[in-house]
SELUMNU-300762 format. One record per residue (C-alpha): x, y, z; residue number from 1; residue in one letter. Coordinates in steps of 0.2 Angstrom, whole numbers, plus 5000, padded with zeros to 4 digits. Layout:
residues N
X:Y:Z:NUM:a .
...
//
This chain:
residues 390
4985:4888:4991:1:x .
4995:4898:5004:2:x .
4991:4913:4996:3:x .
4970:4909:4995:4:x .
4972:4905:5014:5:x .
4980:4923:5015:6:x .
4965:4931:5005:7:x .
4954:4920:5018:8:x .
4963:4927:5033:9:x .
4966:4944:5026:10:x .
4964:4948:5007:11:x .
4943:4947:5009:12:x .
4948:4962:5022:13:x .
4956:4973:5006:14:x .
4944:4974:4991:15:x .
4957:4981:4982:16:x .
4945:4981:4963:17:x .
4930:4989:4970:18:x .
4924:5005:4975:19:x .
4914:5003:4994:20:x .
4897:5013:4995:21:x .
4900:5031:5001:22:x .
4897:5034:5019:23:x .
4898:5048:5031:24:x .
4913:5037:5041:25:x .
4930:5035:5034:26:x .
4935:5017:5026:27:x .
4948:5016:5038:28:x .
4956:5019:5057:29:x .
4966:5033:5059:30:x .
4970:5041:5075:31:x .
4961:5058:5077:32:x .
4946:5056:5065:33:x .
4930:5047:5067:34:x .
4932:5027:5071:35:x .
4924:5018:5054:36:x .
4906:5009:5055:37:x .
4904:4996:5068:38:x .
4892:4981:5064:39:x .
4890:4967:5076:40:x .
4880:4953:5077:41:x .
4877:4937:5091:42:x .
4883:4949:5106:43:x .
4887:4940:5122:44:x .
4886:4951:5139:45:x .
4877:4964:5132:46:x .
4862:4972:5133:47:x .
4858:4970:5114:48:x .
4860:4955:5104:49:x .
4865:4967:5086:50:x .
4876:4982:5086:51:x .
4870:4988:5069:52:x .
4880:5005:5069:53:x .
4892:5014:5078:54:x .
4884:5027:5082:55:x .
4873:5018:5095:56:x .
4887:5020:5106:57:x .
4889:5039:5103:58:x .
4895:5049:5119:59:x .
4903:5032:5124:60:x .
4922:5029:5128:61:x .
4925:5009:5117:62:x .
4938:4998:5119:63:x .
4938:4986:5107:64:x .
4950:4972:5107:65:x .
4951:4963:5094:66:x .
4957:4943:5100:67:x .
4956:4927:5096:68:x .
4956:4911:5106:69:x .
4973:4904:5099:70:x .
4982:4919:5103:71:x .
4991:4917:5118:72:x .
4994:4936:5122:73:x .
4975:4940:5121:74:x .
4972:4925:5135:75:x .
4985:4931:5146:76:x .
4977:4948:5145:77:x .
4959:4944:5149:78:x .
4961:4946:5169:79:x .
4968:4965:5165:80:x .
4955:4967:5154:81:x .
4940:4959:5166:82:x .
4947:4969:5180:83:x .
4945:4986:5168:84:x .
4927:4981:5166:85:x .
4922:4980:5183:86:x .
4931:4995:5188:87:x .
4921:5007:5174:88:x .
4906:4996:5176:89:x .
4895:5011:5181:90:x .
4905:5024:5170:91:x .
4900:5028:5151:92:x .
4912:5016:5142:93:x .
4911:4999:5133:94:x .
4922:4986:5131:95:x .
4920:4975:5115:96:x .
4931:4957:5114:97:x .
4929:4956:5096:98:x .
4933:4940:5085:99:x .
4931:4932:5067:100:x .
4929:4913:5077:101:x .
4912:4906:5077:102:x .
4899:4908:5092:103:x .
4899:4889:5096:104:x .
4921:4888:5097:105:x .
4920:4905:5108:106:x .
4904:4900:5118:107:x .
4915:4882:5123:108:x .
4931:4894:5126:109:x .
4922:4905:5139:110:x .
4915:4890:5150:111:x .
4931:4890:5157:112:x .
4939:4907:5153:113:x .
4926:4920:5158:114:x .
4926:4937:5146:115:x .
4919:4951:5154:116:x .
4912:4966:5144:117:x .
4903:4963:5126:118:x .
4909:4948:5116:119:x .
4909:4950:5096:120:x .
4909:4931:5090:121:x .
4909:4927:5069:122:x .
4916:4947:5066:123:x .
4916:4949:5048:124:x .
4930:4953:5036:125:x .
4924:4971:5032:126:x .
4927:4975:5050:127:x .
4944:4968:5050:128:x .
4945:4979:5038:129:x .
4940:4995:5043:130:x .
4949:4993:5061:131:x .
4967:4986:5051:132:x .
4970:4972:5061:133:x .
4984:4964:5052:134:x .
4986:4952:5068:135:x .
4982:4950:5086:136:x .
4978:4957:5100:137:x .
4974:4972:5092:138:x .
4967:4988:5102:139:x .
4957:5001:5096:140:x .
4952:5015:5107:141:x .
4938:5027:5102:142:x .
4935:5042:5112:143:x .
4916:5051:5119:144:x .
4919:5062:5102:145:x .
4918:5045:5093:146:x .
4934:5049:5088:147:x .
4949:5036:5088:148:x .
4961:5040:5099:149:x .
4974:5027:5100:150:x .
4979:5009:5088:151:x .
4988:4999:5101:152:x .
4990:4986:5112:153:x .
4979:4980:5127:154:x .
4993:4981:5140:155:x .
4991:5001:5134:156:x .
4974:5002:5140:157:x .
4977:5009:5159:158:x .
4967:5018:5173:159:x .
4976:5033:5170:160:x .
4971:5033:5151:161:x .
4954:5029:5153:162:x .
4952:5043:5164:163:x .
4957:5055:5154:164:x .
4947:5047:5139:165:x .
4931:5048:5150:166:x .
4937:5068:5155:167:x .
4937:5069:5138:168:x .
4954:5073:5136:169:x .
4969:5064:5124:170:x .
4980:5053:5134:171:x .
4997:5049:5125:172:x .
4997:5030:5121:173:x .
5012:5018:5118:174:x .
5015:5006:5103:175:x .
5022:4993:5115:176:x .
5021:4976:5106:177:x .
5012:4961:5116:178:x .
5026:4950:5108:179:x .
5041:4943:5121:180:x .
5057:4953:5118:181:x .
5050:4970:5108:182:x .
5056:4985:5113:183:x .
5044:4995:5122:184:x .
5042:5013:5123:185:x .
5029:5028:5123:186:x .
5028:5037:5106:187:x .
5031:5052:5113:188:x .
5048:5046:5118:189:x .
5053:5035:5100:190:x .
5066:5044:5088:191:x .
5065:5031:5075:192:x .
5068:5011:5076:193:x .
5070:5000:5060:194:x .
5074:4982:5063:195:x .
5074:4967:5051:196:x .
5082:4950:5054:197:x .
5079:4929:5053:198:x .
5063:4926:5063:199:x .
5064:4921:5081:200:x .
5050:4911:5082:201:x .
5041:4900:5072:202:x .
5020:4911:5073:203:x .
5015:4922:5062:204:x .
5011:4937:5067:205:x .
5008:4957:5064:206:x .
5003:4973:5070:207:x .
4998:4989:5065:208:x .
4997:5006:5074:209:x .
4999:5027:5071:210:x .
5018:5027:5067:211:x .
5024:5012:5069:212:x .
5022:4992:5058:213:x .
5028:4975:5063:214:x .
5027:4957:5058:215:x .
5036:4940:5064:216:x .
5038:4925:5052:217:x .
5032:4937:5038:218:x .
5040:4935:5019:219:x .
5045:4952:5013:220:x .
5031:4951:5002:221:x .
5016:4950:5015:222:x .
5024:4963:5024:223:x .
5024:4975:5008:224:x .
5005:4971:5004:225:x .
5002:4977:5022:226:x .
5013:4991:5021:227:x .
5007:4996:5004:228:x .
4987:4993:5002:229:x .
4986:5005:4990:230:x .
4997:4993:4976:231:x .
4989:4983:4965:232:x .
5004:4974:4962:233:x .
5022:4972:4965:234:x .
5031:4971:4953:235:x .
5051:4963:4955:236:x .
5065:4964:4945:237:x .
5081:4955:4946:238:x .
5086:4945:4960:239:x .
5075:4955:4971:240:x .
5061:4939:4967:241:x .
5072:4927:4979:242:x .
5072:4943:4995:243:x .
5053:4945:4993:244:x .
5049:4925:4997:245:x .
5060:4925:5012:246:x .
5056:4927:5030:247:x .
5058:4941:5041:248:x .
5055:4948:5060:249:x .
5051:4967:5056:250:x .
5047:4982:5067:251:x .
5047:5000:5061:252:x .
5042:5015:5071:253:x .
5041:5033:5072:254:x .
5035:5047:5081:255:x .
5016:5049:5078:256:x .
5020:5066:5072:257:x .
5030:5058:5058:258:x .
5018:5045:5056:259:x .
5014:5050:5037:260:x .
5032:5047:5032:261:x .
5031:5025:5039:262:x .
5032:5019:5021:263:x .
5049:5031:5015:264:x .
5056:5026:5031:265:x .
5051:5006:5030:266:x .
5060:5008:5012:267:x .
5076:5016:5016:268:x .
5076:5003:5030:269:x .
5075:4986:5017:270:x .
5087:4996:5005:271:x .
5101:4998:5018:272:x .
5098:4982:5024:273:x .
5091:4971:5009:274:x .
5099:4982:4992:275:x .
5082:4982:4987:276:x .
5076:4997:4983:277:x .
5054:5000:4982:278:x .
5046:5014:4974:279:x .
5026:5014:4971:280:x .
5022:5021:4955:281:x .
5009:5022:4944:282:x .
5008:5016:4926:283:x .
5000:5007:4912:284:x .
4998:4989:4914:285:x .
4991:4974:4908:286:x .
4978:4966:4918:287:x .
4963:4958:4919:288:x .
4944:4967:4921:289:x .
4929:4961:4925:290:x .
4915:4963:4915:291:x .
4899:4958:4912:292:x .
4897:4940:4899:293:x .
4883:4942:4887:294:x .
4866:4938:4893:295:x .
4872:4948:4910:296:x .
4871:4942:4927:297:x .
4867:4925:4934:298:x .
4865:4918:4951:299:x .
4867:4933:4958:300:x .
4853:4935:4973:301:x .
4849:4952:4982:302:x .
4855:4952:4999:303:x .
4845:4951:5013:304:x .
4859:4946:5026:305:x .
4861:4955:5041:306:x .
4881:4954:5040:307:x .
4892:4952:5026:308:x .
4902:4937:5025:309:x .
4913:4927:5012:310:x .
4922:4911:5014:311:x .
4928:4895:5006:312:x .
4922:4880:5008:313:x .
4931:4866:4998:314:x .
4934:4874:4981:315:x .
4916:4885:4981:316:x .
4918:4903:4986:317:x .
4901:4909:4995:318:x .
4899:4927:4997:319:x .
4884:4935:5008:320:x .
4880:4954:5006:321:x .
4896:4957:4997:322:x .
4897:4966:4980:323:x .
4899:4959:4964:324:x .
4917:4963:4962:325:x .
4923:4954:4979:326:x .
4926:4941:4966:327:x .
4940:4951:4961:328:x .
4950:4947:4977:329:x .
4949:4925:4975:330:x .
4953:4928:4954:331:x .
4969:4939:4959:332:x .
4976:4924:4967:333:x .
4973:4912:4952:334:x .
4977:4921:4938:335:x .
4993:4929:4933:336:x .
4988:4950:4933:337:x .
4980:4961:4944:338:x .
4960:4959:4941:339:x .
4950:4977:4941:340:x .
4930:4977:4943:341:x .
4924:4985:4927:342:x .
4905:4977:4927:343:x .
4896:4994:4933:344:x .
4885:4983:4946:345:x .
4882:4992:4960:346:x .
4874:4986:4975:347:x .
4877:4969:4988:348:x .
4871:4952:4983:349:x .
4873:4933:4989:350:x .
4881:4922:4978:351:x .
4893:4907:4977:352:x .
4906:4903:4963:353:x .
4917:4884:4960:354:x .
4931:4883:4950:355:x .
4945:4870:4955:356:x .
4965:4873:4948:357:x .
4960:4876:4930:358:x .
4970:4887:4916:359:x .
4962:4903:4912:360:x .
4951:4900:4899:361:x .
4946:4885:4914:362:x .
4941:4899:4924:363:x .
4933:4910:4910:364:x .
4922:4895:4907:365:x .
4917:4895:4924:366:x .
4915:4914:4926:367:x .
4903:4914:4910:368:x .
4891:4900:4916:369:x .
4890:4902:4934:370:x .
4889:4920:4935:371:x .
4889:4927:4920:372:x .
4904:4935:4921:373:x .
4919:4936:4912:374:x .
4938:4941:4912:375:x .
4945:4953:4897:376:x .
4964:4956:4894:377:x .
4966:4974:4896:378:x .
4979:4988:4897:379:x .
4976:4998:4913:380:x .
4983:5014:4924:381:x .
4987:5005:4943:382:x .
4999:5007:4957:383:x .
5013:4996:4955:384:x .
5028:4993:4970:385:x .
5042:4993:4959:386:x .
5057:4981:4970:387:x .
5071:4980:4963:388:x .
5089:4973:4968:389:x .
5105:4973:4956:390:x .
//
């Protein structure tokens, strides 16, 4: 079960098996292109009640801090971040608190804990996405170009910086971490930094920025799938099985400049520390694809939701405005290969599927008269991160 919570908390975030719609805005955050489509809904403190696009806020400075109410760093930074909203009240900039917790649990929260600025309650997993919040608080800043210019922390989110970003100039953020004890420093000053040993604390907790990845309490494993969204599987061999279930405080970090090279330096990190080697490769493999069960689809409903949304509840999976191979992302963590959309069905629906801890041909039966679907042995070309440890 750990692993669906995971998919719940994260893995909805990564449709690994299926190709997103084109759009004009890239899939993900990266520093110096265009921030990724921004769709709100239920806004508190603003002037609207639906952010349906990003580009309503065009010529606009946006902060958007993504937070939580459990997350003790993004409470302590609230008074810093209310301050910066009635300092720039007047100015073209917007500041978004932006959560996946829904509108009554942060409506009871801010009765006694004021949020200035726009508040994003019930933020859906495709924006969690986009923006590559692996953990909070997370800061995205996105310049009057509507370009992003820093992934980083709120405590980086100064006077100074905002106005330079309201000049339209590029300040030079830091990747200082909101976590007690981690090493703080501006980019521009960071040669490299590798560290991994036993966690210090007992949260869970990541963050991901231009140059620079770090988790607390993390297995070796999670912190691959972060560093490597591209894989569709790891792949371990030898005693590098038992290394990839234990648990780790990482931080790696290099100069933005150098920022392509994060995953070769994260890997010659765990080799020297670890002896286990990763590669990502890509070969043929068996898996499982998704395909269409004779007679086609079944309970498969157009969408007409305003937000996409997908969820457990119990054992049902419910899926709002998502396409048809999201189901990929709750079969991979119930079967025993990688599962690749192969059905050809384009377009977003609404849909719900139940299956409780059955065998495989458990889960075909279900697949076939629930949805009419169905999973096929197959022989595929995919990424695979090879680990391996003599």
């Amino acid at each position: 079960m750990k692993k669906l919570s995971m998919f719940l908390a994260a893995a909805v975030l990564a449709s690994a098996c299926s190709k997103p719609a084109p759009q004009a805005r890239p899939d993900l955050v990266r520093k110096g292109e265009l921030a990724p489509q921004l769709a709100l809904t239920g806004l508190i403190n603003a002037p609207v009640k639906e952010l349906k696009n990003i580009e309503e806020l065009k010529g606009k400075v946006v902060v958007l801090e993504f937070w939580a109410t459990w997350c003790e760093p993004c409470v302590a930074n609230i008074p810093h971040f209310n301050a910066l909203v009635d300092k720039y009240k007047d100015k073209p900039i917007v500041f978004i608190s932006v959560t996946d917790e829904p509108d009554d649990k942060v409506a009871e929260f801010l009765k006694a804990t004021p949020l200035k600025g726009w508040v994003a309650p019930g933020a859906q997993a495709a924006v969690f996405k986009s923006y590559r919040v692996f953990g909070r608080p997370h800061t995205v800043i996105i310049g009057r170009d509507s370009k992003v210019a820093a992934v980083t922390y709120p405590d980086q989110v100064t006077d100074a910086a905002i106005d330079l970003l309201l000049a339209g100039q590029a300040p030079v953020f830091g990747a200082q971490s909101a976590d007690a004890g981690a090493v703080a420093a501006s980019s521009s000053a960071v040669l490299a930094e590798f560290y991994i040993g036993l966690p210090a604390g007992t949260n869970m907790t990541s963050g991901f920025g231009e140059g620079f990845y770090r988790c607390n309490n993390y297995s070796l494993r999670m912190a691959l799938e972060n560093m490597y969204p591209e894989a569709d599987k790891i792949e371990p061999s030898g005693s590098a099985r038992s290394v990839l279930d234990r648990y780790y405080d990482i931080r790696v970090r290099l100069p933005e400049e150098k920022a392509a090279g994060l995953q070769d330096f994260f890997a010659a990190g765990i080799e020297r520390a670890l002896g286990a080697k990763i590669k990502l490769v890509r070969k043929d493999i068996p898996v499982y694809v998704l395909k269409l069960a004779p007679g086609g689809l079944k309970r498969f409903k157009r969408s007409s939701a305003l937000k996409s949304s997908a969820r457990m509840e119990g054992q049902e999976f419910k899926a709002e405005k998502m396409p048809v191979g999201m189901i990929c992302n709750l079969l991979k963590d119930r079967v025993d290969l990688p599962v690749i959309d192969e059905t050809g069905v384009k377009g977003f629906y609404d849909f719900t599927f139940q299956t409780g801890p059955r065998d495989l041909a458990g889960i075909n039966s279900d697949l076939i008269d629930q949805l009419g679907l169905k999973l096929q042995k197959a022989t595929r070309r995919a990424a695979v991160l090879e680990v391996r440890q003599n």
